[in-house]
C-alpha positions in Angstrom: -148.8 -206.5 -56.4 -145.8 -208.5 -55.4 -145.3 -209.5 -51.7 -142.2 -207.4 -51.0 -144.2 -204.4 -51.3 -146.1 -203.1 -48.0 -149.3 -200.8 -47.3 -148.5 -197.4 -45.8 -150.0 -198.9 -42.6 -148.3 -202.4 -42.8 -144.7 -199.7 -42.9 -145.9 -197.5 -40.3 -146.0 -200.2 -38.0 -142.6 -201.8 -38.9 -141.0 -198.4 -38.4 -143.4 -197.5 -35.1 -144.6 -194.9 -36.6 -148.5 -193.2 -37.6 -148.7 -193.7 -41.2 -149.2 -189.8 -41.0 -145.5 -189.8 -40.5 -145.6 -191.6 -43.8 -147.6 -189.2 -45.5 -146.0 -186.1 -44.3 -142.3 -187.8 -45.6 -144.4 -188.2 -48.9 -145.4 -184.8 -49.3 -142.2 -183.1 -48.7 -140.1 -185.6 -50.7 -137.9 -187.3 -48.5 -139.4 -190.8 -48.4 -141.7 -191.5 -51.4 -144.0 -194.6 -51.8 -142.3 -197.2 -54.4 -146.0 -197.5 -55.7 -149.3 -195.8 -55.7 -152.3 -197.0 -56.6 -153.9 -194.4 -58.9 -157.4 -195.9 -58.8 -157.4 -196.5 -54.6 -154.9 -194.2 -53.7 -153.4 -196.7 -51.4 -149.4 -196.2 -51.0 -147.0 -199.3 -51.3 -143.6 -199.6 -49.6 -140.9 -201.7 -50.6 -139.2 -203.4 -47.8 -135.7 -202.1 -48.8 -137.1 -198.5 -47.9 -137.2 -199.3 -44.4 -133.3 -199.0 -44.3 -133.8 -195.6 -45.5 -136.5 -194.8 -43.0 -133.7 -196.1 -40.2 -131.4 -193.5 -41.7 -133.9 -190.6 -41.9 -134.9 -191.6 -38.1 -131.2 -192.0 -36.6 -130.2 -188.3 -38.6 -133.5 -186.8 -36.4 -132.5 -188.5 -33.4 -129.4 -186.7 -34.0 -131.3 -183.4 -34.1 -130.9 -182.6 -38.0 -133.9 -180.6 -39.6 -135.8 -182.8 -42.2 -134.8 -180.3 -45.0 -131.2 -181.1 -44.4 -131.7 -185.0 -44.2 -133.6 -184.9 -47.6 -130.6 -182.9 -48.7 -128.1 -185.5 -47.7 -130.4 -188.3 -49.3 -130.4 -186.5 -52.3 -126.7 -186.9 -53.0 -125.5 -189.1 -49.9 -121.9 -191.0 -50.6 -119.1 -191.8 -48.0 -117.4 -188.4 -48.0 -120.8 -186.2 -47.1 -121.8 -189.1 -44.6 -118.4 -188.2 -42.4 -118.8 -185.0 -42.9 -122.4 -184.8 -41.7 -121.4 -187.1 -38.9 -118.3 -184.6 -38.1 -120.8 -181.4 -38.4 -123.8 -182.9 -36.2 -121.2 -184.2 -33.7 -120.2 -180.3 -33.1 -123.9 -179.7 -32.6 -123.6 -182.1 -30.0 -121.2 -181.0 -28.0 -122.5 -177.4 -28.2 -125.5 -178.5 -26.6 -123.5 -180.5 -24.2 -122.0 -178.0 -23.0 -125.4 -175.8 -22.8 -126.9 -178.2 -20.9 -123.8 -178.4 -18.7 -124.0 -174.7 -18.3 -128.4 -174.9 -17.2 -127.7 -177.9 -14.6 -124.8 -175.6 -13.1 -126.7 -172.3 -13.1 -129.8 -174.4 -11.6 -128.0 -175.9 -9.0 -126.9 -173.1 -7.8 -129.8 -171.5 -7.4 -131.1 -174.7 -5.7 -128.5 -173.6 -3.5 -129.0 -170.3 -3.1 -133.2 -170.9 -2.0 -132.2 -173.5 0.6 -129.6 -171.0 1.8 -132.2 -168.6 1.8 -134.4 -170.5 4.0 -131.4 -171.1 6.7 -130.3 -167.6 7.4 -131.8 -165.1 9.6 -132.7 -162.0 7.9 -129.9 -159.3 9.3 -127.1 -161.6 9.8 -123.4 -160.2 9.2 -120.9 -163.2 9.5 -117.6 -163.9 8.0 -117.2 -166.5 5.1 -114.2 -167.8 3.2 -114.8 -168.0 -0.6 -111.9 -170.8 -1.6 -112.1 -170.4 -5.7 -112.9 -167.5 -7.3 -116.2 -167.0 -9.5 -116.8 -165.8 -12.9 -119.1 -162.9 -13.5 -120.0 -161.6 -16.9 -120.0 -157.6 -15.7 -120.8 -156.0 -18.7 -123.3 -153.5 -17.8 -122.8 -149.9 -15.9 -124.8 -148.5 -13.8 -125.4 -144.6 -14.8 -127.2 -143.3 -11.9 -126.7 -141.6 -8.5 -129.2 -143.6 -6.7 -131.5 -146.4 -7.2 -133.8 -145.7 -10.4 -136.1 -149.1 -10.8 -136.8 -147.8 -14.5 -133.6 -147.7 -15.7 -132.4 -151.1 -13.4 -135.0 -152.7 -15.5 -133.2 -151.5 -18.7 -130.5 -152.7 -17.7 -131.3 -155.5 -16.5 -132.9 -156.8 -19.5 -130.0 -155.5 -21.7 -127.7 -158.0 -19.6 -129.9 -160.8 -19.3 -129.8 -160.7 -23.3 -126.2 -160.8 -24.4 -126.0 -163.7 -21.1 -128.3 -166.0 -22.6 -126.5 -165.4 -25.6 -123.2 -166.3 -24.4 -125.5 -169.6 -23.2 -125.9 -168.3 -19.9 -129.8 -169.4 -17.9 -129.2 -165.7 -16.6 -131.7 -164.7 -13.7 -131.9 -161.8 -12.1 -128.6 -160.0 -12.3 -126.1 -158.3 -9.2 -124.6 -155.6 -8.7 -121.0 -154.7 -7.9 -120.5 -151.2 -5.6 -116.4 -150.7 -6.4 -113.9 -150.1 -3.8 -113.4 -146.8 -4.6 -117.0 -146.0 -4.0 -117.0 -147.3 -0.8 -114.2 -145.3 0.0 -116.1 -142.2 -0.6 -119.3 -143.5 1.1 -121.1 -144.4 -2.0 -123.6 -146.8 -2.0 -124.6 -146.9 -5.3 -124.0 -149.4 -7.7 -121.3 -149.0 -10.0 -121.9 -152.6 -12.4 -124.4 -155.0 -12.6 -123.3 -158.6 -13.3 -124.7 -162.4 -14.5 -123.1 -165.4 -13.6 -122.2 -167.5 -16.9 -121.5 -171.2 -17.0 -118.7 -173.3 -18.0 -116.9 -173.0 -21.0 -118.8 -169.6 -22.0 -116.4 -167.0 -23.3 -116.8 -163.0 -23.8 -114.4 -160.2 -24.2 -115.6 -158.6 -20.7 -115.3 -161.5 -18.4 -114.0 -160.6 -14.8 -113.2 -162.9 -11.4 -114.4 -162.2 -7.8 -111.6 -162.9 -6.1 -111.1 -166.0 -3.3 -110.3 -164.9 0.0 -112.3 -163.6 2.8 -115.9 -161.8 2.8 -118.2 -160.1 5.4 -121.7 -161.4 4.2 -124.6 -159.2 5.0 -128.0 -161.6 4.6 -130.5 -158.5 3.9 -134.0 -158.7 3.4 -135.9 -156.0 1.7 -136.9 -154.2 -1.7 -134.2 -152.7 -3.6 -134.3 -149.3 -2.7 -133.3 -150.7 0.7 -130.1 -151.7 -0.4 -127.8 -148.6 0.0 -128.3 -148.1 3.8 -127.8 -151.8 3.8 -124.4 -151.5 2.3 -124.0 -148.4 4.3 -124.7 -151.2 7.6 -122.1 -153.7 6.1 -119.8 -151.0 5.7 -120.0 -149.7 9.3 -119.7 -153.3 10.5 -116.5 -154.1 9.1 -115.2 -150.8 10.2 -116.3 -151.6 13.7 -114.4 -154.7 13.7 -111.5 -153.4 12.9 -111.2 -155.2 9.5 -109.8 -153.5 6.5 -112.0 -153.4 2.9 -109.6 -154.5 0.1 -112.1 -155.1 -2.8 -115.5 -154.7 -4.3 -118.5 -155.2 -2.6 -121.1 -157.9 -4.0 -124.8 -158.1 -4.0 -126.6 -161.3 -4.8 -130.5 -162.2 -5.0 -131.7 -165.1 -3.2 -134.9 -164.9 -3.0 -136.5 -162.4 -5.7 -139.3 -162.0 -8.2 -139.2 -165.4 -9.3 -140.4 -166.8 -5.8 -141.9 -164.1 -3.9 -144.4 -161.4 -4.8 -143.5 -159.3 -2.4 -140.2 -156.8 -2.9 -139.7 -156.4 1.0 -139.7 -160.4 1.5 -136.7 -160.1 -0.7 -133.5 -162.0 0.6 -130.1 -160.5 -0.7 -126.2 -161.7 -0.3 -124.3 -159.1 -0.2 -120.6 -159.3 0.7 -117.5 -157.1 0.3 -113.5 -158.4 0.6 -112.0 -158.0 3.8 -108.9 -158.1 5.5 -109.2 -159.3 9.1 -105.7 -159.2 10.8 -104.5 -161.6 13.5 -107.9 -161.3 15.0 -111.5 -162.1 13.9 -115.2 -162.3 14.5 -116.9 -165.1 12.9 -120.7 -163.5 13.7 -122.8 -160.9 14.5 
């Protein structure tokens, strides 16, 4: 056997790989021994194969399937080598930009526990939102008052088409209209997910900047409308005006407390203050 041929273990450890690696390449086809020995069964590697086992590995480090590198091998020339290049460089950025979209949506709920662990339960204050967020409110709410079952439907119905938009959806709001407030109805009329940058739908809508009376409330759900009811009466009493939807956030839910009346929700409504304010309650 001449010396430019190596054993399956001798490659291995040139590549840093297990020779099980090796074996598995062998058995699908993508990177055959140069020699076997039919009477040992020992496999030999000529030393120009390890140029394509540094292809085959830079392709996986690229995050293309094995079936599709042994493709590309199969036929590989200039022309399908940019255009693999072009194609994986889209997968790329995809992912960028869903891993852009996770570190946002975790930060923010970062955010939203530490807040959690600031406020006092009850507190109505006034806060200035300075950009406006992007909701994905897709789903309706179709009941008069809270019905857990059919939130859960819901819920689960929106999470879904989130995460497919590339959203880390948790637990989704809900949005009580204008109008409803108008007529004393605290029911939900929406429920909504946050989604991150650069996600698109057809049914995308803004909460507005400008400024909101925040009601921290902590309780179960089916707390919720006599808490709206309680911002309501508040901004009344202060003589402010309400000029859009009301909002209602989770801060602490499910996910990091087993019990619904150790719930913490944000729930805040558009106001219109005047010439005169009140920062707190």
């Amino acid at each position: 056997m001449s010396g430019f041929f190596l054993k399956a273990g001798a490659f291995a450890t040139l590549c840093g790989v297990k020779k099980d690696t090796l074996f598995h390449y062998d058995e699908i086809g993508i990177l055959k021994p140069e020699k076997v020995d039919h009477e040992n069964g020992y496999r030999y590697y000529s030393v120009k194969q390890l140029y394509t086992f540094d292809l085959i590995a830079a392709l996986k480090k690229l995050g293309m399937p094995l079936r599709e590198i042994k493709s590309y091998l199969d036929g590989r020339s200039p022309q399908k080598f940019l255009e693999l290049l072009r194609a994986q460089q889209l997968v790329l950025e995809e992912e960028r930009l869903r891993l852009e979209a996770m570190e946002q949506l975790l930060g923010e709920t970062i955010l939203a526990t530490e807040l959690a662990r600031r406020v006092i339960p009850g507190t109505i204050r006034l806060e200035t939102l300075h950009q406006p967020e992007r909701y994905l409110a897709v789903k309706a709410a179709d009941y008069a008052h809270y019905d857990e079952q059919k939130y859960l439907l819901h819920s689960r119905e929106l999470l879904q088409r989130a995460r497919e938009h590339g959203s880390l959806a948790f637990p989704p709001g809900d949005i009580v209209t204008r109008e409803s407030l108008t007529q004393e109805r605290y029911v939900e009329d929406y429920h909504f997910c946050r989604l991150g940058p650069g996600a698109e739908a057809e049914d995308l809508m803004d909460k507005p900047a400008g400024t909101y009376a925040v009601l921290y409330h902590q309780g179960s759900y089916e707390s919720l409308e006599s808490a709206y009811a309680r911002l309501v009466r508040w901004v009344k009493d202060q003589g402010f005006r309400i000029i859009g939807n009301l909002y209602e956030e989770d801060l602490l839910h499910y996910m990091s407390s087993p019990d619904p009346s150790r719930y913490l929700m944000r729930i805040s409504v558009q106001v219109e203050t005047g010439p005169q304010t009140t920062s707190q309650t």
